[in-house]
N, C-alpha and C positions, 0 to 999 in steps of 0.2 A: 719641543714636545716630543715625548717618545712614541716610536709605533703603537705599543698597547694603548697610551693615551687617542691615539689616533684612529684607531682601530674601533676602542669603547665608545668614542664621540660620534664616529660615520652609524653604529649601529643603532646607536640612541636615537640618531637622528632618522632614521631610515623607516619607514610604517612596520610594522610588526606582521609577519604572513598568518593567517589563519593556517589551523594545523593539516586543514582539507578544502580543495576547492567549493567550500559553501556557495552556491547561490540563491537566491530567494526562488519559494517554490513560484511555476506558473500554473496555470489552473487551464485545466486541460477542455478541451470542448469536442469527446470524443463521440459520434452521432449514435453509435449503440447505447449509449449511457441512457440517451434521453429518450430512447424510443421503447425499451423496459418499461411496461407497467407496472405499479406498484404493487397490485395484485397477482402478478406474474411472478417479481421478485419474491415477495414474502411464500408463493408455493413451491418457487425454485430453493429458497433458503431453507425452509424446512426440509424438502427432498435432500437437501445437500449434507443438512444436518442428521440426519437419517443413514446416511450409507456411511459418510466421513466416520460419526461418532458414533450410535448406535451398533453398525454392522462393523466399525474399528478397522474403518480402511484403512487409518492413518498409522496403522500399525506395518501395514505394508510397502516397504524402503521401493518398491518399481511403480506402485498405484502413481498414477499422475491424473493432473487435470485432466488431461487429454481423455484419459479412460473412464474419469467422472463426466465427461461431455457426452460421450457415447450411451454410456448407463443412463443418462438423463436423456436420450435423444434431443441433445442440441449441442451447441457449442462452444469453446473456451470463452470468448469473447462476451456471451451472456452471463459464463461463470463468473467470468472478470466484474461484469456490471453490478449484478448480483451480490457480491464481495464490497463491495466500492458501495452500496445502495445501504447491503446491511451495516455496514462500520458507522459510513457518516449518520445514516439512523441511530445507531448507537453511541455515538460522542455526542450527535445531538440530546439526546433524551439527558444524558448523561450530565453534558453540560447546565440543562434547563433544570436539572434539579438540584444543583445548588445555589 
């Protein structure tokens, strides 16, 4: 048997790598998430959607979370939840009506 025969047979044989370290997602159990009311998210979302969109922060390349945190008087962390609250609300709805 020649190397190339030898070579094509060890690769064949060998599991094939994914092209990036995939792993399955874990689901996170982060306590600010759950302690958000949903009535708190839905005014913090609008508030959000209000300066981002409206006022075209996002036109501005230095604006960061950080600075939406202050303007809102609170903090990244409920922005994060907020974010996370509004999405999956919206893949849920999303999901549900097909």
């Amino acid at each position: 048997m020649s190397d190339v025969e030898k070579k094509s047979e060890t690769q064949e044989a060998a599991p094939k790598k994914k092209p990036y370290n995939l792993r399955e997602k874990k689901e996170k159990k982060a306590a600010y998430r759950s302690l958000i009311r949903a009535e708190l998210a839905d005014e913090l979302y609008d508030k959000i959607l209000n300066i981002v969109v409206v006022q075209k922060k996002y036109k501005d390349p230095n604006y960061s979370a950080k600075d939406l945190a202050k303007e809102l008087k609170t903090n990244t962390r409920y922005l994060s939840a907020v974010a996370n609250y509004a999405l999956t609300s919206f893949l849920d709805f999303s999901y549900d009506s097909h």
